[in-house]
Structure formats: C-alpha cells, structure tokens
PDB file of the backbone (N, CA, C, O) and the ligand in Angstrom, with CONECT records:
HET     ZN  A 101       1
ATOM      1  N   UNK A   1     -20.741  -7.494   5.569  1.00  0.00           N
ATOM      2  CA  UNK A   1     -19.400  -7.650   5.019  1.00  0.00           C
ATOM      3  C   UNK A   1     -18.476  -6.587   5.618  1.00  0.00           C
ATOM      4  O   UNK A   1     -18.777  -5.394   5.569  1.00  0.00           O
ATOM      5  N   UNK A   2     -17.251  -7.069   6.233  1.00  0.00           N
ATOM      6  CA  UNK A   2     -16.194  -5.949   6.537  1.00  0.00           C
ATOM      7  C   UNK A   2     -15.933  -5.077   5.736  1.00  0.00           C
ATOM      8  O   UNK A   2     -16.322  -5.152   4.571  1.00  0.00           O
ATOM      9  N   UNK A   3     -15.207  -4.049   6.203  1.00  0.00           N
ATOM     10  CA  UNK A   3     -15.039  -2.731   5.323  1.00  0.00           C
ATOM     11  C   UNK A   3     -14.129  -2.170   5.520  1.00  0.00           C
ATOM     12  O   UNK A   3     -14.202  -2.007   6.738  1.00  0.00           O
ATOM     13  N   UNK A   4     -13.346  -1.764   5.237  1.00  0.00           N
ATOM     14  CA  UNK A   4     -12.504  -0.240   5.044  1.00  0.00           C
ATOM     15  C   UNK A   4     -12.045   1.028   4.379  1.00  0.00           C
ATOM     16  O   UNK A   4     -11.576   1.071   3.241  1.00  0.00           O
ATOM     17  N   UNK A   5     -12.209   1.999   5.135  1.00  0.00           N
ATOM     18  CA  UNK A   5     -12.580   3.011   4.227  1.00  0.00           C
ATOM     19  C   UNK A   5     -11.087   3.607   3.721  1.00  0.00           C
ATOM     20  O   UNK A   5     -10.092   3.043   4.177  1.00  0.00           O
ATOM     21  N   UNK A   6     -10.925   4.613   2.890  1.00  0.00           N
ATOM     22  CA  UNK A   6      -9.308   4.974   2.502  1.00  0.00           C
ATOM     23  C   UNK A   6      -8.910   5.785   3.315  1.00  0.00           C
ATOM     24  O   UNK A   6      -7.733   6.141   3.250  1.00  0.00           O
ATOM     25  N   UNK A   7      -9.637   6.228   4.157  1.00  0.00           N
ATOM     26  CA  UNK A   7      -9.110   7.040   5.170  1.00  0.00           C
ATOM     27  C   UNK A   7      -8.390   6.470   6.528  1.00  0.00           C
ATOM     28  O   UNK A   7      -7.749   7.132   7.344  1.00  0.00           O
ATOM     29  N   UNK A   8      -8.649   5.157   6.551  1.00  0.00           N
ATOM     30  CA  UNK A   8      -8.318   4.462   7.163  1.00  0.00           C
ATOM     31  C   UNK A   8      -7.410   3.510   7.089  1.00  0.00           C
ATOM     32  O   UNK A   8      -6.802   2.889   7.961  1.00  0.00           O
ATOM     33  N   UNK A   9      -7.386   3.461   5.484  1.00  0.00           N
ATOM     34  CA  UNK A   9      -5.968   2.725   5.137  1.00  0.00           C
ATOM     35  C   UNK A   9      -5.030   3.655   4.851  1.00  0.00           C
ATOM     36  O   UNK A   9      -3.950   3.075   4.960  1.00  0.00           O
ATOM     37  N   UNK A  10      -4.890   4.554   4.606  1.00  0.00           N
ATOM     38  CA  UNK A  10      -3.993   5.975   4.921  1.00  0.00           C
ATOM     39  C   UNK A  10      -3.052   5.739   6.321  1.00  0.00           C
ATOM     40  O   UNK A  10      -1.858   5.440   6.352  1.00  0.00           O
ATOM     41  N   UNK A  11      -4.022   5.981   7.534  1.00  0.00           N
ATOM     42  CA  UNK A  11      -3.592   5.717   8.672  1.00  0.00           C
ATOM     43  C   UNK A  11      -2.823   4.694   8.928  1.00  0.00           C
ATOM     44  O   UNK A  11      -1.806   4.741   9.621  1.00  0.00           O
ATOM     45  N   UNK A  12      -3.260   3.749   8.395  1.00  0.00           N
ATOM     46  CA  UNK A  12      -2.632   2.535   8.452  1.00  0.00           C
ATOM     47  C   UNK A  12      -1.173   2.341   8.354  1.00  0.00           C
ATOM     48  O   UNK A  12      -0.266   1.921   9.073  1.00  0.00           O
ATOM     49  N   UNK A  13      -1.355   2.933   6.890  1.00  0.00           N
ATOM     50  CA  UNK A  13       0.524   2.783   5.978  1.00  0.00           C
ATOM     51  C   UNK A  13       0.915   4.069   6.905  1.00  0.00           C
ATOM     52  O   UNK A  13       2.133   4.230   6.969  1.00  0.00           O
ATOM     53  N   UNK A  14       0.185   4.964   7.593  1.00  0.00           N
ATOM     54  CA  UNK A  14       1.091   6.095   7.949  1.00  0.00           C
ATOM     55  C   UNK A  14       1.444   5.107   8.901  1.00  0.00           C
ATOM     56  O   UNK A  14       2.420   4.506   8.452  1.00  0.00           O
ATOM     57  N   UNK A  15       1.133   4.690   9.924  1.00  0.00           N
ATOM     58  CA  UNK A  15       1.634   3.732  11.090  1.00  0.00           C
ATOM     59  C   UNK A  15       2.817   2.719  10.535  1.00  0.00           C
ATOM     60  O   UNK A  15       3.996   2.737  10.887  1.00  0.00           O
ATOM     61  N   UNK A  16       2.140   1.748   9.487  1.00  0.00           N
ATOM     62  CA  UNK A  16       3.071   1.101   9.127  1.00  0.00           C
ATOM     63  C   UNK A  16       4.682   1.586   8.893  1.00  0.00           C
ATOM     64  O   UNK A  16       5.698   1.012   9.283  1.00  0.00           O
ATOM     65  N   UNK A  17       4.577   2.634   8.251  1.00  0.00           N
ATOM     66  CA  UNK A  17       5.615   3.090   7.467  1.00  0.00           C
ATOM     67  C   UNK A  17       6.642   3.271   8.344  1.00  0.00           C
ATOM     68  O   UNK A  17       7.758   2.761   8.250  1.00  0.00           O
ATOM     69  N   UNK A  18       6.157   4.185   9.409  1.00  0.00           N
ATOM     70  CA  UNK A  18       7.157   4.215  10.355  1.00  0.00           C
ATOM     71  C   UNK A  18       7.461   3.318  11.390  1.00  0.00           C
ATOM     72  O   UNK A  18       8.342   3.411  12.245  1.00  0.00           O
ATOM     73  N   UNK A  19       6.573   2.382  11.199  1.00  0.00           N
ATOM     74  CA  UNK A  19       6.495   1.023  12.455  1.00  0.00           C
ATOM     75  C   UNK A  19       8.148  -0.021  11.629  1.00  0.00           C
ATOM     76  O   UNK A  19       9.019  -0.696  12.176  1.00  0.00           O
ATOM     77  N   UNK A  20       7.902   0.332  10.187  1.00  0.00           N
ATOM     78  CA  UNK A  20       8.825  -0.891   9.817  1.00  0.00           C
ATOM     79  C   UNK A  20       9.947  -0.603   8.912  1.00  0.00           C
ATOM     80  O   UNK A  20      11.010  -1.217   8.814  1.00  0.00           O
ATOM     81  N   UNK A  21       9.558   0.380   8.297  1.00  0.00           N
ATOM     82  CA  UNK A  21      10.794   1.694   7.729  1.00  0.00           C
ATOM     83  C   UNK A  21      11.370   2.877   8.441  1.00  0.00           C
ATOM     84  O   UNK A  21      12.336   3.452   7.939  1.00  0.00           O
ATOM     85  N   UNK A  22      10.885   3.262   9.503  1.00  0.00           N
ATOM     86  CA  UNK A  22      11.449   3.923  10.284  1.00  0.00           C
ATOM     87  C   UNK A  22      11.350   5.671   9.581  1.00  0.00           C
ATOM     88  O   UNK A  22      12.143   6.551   9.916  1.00  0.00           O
ATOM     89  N   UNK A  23      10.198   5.883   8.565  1.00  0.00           N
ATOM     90  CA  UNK A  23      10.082   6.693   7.648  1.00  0.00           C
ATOM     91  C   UNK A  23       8.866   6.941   7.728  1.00  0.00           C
ATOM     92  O   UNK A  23       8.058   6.162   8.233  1.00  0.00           O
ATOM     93  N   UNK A  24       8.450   8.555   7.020  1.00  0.00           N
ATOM     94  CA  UNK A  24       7.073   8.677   7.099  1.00  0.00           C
ATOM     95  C   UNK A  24       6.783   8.204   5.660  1.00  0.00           C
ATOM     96  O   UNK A  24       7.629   8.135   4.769  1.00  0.00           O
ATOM     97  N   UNK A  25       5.115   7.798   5.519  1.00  0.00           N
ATOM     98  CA  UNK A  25       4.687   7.988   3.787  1.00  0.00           C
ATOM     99  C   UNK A  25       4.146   9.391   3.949  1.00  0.00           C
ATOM    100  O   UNK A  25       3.584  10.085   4.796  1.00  0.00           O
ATOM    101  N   UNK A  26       4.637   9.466   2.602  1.00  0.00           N
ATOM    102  CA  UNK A  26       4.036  11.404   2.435  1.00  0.00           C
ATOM    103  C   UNK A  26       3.222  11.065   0.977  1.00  0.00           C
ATOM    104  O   UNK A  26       3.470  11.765  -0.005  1.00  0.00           O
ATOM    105  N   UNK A  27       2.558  10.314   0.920  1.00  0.00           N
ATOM    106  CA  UNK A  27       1.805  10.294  -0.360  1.00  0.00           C
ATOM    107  C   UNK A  27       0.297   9.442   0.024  1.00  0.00           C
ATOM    108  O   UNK A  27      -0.110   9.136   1.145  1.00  0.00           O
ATOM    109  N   UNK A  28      -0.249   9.229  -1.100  1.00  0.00           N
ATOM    110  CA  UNK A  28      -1.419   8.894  -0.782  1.00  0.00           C
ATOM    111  C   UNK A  28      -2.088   7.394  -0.911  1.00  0.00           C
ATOM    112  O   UNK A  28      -2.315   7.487  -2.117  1.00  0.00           O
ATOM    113  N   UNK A  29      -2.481   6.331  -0.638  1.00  0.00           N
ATOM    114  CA  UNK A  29      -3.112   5.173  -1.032  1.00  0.00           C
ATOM    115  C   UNK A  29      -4.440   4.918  -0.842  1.00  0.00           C
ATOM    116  O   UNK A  29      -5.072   5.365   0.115  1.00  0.00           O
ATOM    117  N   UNK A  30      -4.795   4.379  -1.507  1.00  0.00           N
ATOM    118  CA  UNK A  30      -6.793   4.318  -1.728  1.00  0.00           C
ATOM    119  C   UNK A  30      -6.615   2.465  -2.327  1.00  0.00           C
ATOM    120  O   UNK A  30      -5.886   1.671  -2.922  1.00  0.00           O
ATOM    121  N   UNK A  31      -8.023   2.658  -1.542  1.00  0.00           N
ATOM    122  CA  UNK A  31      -8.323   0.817  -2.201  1.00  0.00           C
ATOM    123  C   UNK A  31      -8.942   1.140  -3.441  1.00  0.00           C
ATOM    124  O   UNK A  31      -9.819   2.000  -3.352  1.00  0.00           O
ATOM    125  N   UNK A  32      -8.681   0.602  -4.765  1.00  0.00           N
ATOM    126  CA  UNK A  32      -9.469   0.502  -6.044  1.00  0.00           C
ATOM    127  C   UNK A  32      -9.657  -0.596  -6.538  1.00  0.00           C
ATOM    128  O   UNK A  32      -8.744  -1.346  -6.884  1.00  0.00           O
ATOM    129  N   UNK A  33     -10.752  -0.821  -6.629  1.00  0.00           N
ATOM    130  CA  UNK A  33     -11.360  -1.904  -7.225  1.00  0.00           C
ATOM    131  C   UNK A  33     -11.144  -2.263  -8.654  1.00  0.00           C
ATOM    132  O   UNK A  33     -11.570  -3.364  -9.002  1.00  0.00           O
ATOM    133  N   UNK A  34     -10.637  -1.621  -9.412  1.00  0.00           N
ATOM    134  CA  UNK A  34     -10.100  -2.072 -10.660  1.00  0.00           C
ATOM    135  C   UNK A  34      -8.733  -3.067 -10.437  1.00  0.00           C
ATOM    136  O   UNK A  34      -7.834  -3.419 -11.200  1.00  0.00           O
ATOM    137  N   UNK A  35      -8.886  -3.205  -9.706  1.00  0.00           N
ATOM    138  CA  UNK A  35      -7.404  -3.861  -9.637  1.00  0.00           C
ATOM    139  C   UNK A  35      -7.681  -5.219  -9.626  1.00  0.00           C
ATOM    140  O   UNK A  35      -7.817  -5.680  -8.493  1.00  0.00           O
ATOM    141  N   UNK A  36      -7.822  -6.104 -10.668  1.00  0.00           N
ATOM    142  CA  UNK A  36      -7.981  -7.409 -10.463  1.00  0.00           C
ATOM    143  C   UNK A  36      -6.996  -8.464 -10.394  1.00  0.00           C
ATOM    144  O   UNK A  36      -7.378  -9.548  -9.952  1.00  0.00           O
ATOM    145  N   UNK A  37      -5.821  -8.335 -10.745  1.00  0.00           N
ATOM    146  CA  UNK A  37      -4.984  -9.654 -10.951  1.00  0.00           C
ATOM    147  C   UNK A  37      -3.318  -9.396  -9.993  1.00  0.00           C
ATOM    148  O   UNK A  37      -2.389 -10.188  -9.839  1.00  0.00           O
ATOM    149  N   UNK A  38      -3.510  -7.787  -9.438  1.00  0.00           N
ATOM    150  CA  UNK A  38      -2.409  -7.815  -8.613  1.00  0.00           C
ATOM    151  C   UNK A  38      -3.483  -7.406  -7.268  1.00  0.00           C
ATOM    152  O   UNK A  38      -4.683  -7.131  -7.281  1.00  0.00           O
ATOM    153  N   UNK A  39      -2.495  -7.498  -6.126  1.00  0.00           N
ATOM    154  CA  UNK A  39      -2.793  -6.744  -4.551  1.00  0.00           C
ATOM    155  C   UNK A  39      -2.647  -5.802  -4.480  1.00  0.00           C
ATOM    156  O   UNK A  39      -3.395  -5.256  -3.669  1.00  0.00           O
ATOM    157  N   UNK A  40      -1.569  -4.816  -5.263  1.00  0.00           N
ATOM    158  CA  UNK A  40      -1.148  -3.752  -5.191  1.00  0.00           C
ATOM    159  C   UNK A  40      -0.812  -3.168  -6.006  1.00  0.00           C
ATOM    160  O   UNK A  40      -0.447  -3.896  -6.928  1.00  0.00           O
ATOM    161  N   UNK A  41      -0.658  -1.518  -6.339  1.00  0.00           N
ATOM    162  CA  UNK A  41       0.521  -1.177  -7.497  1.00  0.00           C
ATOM    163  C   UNK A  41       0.765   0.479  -7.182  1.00  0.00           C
ATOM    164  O   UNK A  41      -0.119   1.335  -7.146  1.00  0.00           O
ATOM    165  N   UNK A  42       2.122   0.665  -6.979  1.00  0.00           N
ATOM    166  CA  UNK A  42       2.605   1.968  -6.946  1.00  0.00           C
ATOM    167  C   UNK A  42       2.842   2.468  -7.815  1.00  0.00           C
ATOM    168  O   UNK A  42       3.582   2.008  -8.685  1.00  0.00           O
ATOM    169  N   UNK A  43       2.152   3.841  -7.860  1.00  0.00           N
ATOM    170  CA  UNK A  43       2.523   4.614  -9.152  1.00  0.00           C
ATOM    171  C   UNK A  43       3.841   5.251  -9.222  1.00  0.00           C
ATOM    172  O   UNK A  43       4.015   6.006  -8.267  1.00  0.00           O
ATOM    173  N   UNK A  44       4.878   5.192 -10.081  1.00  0.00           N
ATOM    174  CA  UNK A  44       6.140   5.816 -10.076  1.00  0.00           C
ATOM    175  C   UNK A  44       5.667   7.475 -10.670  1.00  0.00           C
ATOM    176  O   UNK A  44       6.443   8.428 -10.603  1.00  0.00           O
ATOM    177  N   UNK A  45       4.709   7.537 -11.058  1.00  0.00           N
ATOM    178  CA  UNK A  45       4.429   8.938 -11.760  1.00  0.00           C
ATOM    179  C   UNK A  45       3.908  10.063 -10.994  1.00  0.00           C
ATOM    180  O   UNK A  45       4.000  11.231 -11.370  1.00  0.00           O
ATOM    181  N   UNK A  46       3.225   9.590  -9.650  1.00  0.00           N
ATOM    182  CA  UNK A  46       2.407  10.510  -8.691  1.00  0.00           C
ATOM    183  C   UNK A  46       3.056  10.230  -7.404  1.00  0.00           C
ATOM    184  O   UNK A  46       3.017  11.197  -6.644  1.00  0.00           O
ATOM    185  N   UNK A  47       3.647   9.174  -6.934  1.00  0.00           N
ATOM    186  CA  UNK A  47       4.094   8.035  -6.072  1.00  0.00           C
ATOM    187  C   UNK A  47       2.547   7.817  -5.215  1.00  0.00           C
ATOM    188  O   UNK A  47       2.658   7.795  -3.989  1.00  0.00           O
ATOM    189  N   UNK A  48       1.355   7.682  -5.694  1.00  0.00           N
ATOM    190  CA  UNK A  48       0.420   7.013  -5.411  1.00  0.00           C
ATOM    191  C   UNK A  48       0.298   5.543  -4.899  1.00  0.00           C
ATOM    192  O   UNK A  48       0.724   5.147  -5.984  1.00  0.00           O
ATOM    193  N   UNK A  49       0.141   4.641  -4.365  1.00  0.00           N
ATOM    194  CA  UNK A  49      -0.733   3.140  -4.246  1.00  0.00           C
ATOM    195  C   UNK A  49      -1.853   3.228  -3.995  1.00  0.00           C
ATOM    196  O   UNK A  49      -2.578   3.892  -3.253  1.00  0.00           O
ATOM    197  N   UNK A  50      -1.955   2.234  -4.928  1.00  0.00           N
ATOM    198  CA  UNK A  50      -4.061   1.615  -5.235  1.00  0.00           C
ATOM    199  C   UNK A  50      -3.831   0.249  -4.544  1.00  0.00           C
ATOM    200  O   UNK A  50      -2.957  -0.508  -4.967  1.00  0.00           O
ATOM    201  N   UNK A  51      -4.589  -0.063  -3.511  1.00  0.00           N
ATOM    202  CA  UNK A  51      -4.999  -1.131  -3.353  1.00  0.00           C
ATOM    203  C   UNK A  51      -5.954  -2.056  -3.793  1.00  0.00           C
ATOM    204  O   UNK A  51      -6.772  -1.307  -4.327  1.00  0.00           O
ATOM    205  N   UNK A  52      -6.486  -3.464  -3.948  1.00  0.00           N
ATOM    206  CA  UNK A  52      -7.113  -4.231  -4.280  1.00  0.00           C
ATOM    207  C   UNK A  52      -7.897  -4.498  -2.866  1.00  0.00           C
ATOM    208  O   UNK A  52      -7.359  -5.301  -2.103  1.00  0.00           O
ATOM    209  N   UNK A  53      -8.910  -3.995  -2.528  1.00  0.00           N
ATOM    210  CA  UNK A  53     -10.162  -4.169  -1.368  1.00  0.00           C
ATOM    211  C   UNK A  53      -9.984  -5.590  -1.022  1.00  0.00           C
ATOM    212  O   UNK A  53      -9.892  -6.038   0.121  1.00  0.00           O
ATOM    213  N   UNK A  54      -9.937  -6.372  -2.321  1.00  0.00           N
ATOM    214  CA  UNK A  54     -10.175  -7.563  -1.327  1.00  0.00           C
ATOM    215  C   UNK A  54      -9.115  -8.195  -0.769  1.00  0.00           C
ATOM    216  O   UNK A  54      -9.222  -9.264  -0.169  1.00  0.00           O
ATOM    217  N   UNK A  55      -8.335  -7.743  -0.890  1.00  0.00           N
ATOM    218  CA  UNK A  55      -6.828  -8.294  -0.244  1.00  0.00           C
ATOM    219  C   UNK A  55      -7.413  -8.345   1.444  1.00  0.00           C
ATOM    220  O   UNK A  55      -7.043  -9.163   2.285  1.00  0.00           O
ATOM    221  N   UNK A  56      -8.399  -7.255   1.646  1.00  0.00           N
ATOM    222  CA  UNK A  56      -8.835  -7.237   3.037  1.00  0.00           C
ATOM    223  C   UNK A  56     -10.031  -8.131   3.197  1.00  0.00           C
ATOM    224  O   UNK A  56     -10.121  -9.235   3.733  1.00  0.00           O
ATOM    225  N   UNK A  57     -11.073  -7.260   2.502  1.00  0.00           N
ATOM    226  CA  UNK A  57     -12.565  -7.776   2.522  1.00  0.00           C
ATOM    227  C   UNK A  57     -12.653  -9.396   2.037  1.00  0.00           C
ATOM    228  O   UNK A  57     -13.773  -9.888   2.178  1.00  0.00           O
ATOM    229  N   UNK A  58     -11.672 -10.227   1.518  1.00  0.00           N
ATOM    230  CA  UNK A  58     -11.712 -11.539   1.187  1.00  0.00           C
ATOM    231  C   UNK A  58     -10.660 -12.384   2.337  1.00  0.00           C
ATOM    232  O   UNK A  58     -10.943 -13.454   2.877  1.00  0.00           O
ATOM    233  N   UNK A  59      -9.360 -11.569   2.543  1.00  0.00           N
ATOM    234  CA  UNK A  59      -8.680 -11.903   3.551  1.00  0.00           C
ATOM    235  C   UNK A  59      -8.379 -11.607   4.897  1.00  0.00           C
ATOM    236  O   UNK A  59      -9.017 -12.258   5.724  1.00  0.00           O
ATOM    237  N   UNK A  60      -7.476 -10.698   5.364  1.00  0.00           N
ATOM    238  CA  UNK A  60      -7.723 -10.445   6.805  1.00  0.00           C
ATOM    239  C   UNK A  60      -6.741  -8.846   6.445  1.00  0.00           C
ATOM    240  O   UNK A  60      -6.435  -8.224   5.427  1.00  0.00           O
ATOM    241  N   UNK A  61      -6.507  -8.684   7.996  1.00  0.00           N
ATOM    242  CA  UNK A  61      -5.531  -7.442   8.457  1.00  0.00           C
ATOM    243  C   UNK A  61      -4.318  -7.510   8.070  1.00  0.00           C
ATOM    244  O   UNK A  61      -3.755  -6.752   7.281  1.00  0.00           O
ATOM    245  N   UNK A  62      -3.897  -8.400   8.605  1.00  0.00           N
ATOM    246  CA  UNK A  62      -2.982  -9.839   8.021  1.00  0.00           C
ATOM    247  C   UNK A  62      -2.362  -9.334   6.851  1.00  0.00           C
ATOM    248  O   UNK A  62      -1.407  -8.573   6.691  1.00  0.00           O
ATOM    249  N   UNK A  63      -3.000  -9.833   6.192  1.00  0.00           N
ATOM    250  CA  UNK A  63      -2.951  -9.877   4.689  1.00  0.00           C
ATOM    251  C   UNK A  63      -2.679  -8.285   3.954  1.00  0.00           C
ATOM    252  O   UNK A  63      -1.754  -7.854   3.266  1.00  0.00           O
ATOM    253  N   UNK A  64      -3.710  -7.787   4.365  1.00  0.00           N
ATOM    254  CA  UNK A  64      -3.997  -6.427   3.339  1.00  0.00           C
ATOM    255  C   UNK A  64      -2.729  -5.291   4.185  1.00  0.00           C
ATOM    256  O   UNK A  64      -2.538  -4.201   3.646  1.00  0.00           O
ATOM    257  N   UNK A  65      -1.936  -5.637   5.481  1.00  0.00           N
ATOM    258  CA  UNK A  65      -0.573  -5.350   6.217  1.00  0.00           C
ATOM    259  C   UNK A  65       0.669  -5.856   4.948  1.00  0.00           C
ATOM    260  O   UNK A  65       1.653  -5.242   4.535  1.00  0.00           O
ATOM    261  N   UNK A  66       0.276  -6.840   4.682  1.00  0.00           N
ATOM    262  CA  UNK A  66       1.501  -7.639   3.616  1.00  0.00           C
ATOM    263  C   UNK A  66       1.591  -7.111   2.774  1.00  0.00           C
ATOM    264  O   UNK A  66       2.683  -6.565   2.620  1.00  0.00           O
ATOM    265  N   UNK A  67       0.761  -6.957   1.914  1.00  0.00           N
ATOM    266  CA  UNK A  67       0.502  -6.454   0.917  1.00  0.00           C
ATOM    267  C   UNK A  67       0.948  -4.907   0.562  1.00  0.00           C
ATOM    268  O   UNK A  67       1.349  -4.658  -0.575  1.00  0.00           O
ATOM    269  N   UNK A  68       0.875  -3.946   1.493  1.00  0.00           N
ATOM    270  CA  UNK A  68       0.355  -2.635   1.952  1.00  0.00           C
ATOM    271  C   UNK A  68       2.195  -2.789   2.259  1.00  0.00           C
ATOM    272  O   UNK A  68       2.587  -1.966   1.432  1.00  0.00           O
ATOM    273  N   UNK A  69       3.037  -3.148   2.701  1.00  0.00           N
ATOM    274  CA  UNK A  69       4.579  -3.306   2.599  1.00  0.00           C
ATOM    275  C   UNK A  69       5.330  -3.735   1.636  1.00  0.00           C
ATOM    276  O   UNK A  69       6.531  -3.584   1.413  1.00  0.00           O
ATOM    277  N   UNK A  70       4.840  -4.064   1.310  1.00  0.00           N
ATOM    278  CA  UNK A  70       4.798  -4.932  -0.199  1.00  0.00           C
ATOM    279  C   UNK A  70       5.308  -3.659  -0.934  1.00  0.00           C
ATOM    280  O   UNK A  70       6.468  -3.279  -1.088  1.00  0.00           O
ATOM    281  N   UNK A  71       4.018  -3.042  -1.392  1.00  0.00           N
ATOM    282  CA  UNK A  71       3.950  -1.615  -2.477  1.00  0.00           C
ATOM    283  C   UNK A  71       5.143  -0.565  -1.534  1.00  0.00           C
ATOM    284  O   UNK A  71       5.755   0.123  -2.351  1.00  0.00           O
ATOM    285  N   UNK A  72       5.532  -0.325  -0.324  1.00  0.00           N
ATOM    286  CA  UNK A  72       6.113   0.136   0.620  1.00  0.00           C
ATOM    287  C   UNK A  72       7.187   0.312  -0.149  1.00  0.00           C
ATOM    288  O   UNK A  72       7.509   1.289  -0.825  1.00  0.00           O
ATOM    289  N   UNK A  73       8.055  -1.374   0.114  1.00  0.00           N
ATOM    290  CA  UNK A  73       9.258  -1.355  -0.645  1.00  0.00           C
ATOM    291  C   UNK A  73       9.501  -0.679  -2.148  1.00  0.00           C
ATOM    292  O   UNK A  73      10.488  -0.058  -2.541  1.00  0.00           O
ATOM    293  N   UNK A  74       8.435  -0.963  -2.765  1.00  0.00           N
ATOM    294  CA  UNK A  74       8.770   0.075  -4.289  1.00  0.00           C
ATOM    295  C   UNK A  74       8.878   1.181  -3.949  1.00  0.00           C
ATOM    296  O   UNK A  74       9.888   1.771  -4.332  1.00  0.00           O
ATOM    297  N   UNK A  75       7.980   1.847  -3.173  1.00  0.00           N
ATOM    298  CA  UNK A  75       7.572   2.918  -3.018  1.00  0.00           C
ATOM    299  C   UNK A  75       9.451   3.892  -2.340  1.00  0.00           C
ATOM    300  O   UNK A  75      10.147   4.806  -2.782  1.00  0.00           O
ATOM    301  N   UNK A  76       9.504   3.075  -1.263  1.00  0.00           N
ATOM    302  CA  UNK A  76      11.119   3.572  -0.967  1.00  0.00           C
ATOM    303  C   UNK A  76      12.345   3.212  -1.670  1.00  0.00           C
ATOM    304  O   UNK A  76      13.307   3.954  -1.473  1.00  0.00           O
ATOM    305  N   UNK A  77      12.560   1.808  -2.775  1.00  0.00           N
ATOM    306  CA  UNK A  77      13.258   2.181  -3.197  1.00  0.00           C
ATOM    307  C   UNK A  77      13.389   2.893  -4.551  1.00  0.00           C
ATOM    308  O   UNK A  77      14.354   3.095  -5.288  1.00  0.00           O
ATOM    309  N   UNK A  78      11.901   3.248  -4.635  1.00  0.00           N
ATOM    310  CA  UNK A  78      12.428   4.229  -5.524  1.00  0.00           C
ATOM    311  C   UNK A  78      12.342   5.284  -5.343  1.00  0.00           C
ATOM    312  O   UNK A  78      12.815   5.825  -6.342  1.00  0.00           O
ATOM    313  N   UNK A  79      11.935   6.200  -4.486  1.00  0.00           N
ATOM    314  CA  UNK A  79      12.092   7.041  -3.580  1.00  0.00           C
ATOM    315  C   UNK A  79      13.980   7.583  -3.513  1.00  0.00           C
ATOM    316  O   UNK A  79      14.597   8.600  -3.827  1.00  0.00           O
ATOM    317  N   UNK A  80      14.228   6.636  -3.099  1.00  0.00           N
ATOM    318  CA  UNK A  80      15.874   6.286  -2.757  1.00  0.00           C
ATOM    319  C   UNK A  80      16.623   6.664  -3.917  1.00  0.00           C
ATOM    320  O   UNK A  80      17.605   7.403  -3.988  1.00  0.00           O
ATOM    321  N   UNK A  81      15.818   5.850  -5.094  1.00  0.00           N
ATOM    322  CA  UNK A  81      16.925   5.905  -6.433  1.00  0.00           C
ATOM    323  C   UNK A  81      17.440   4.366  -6.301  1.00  0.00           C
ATOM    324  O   UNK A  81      18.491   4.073  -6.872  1.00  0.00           O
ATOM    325  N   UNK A  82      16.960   3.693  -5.802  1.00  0.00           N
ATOM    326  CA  UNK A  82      17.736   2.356  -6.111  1.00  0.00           C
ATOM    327  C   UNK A  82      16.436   1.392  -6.677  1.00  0.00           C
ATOM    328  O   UNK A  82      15.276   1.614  -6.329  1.00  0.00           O
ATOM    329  N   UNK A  83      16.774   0.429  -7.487  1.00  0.00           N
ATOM    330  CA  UNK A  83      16.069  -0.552  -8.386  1.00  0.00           C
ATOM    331  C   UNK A  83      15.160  -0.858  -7.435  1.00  0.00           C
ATOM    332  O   UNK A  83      15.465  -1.204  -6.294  1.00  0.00           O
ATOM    333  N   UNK A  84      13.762  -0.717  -7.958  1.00  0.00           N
ATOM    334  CA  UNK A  84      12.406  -1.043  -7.196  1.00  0.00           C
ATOM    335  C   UNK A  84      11.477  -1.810  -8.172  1.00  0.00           C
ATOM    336  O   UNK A  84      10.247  -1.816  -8.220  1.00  0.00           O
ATOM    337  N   UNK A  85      12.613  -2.611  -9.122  1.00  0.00           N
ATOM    338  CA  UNK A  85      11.667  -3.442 -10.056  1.00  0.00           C
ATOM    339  C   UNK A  85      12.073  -5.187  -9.211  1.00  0.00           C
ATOM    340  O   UNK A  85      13.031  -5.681  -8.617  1.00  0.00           O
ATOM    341  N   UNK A  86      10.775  -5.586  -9.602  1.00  0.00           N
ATOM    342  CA  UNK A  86      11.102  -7.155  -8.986  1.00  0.00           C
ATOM    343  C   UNK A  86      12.398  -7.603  -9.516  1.00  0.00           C
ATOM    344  O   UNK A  86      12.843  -8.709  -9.208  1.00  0.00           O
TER     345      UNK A  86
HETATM  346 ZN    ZN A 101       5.649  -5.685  -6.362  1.00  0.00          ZN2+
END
C-alpha cells in the first residue's frame, strides 16, 4: 500500500504554498487518521492542518494536492483577517 510520511507532506504544502500563493506556510500539517468525514481541517487556534491519509492512500497526488489547497485557502484567509468560513 502507498504511503506518505508527514514529513513529506510538509514539503509538499511548503512547495505548494509558494507554487500557488506565492507565500510561504510557516506552520505545520500532519496526516491524522481521526479524521473521518472531512479531507481536511485547519486549526484557527495553532494554525495547524490535519490531513485525512486517505485522501492519498485511497486516491492519488491529485487529490491529496486538492485537498492540501483547499485547507490553504482557510489557512490564508485567515491569516489575512478576511472571512475563511465557507
Ligand atoms: Zn473547507
């Protein structure tokens, strides 16, 4: 079964972040497996994201990229100060 470790999805959003926000992430994201009924969720209290593993391990790069921008956008606009609720 594929894998990824959090050290590696770190790297990832660090790439991402600046690949598509033009910004660094200065915080931290880990895949957690408690996460059953969303892909993602940013913490407004630590500015943490937990990922859901299988967004990858069930889907692709693809996917767990979408997702992983997804939490991004909360993550900057609230960062920003502007509404980061759906
Ligand atoms: Zn959301």
């Amino acid at each position: 079964m594929k894998q990824m470790h959090n050290q590696q999805l770190q790297e990832l959003t660090e790439k991402w972040s600046v690949e598509y926000f033009q910004r660094p992430f200065l915080h931290r994201i880990f895949f957690n497996s408690r996460l059953r009924t969303t892909g993602g969720r940013y913490h407004l209290d630590d500015h943490h994201i937990d990922i859901n593993p299988l967004m990858y391990t069930e889907f692709d790069l693809d996917n767990l990229k979408r997702v992983v921008l997804h939490e991004l956008c909360h993550y900057y606009l609230h960062l920003t100060g502007r509404d980061y609720h759906h």
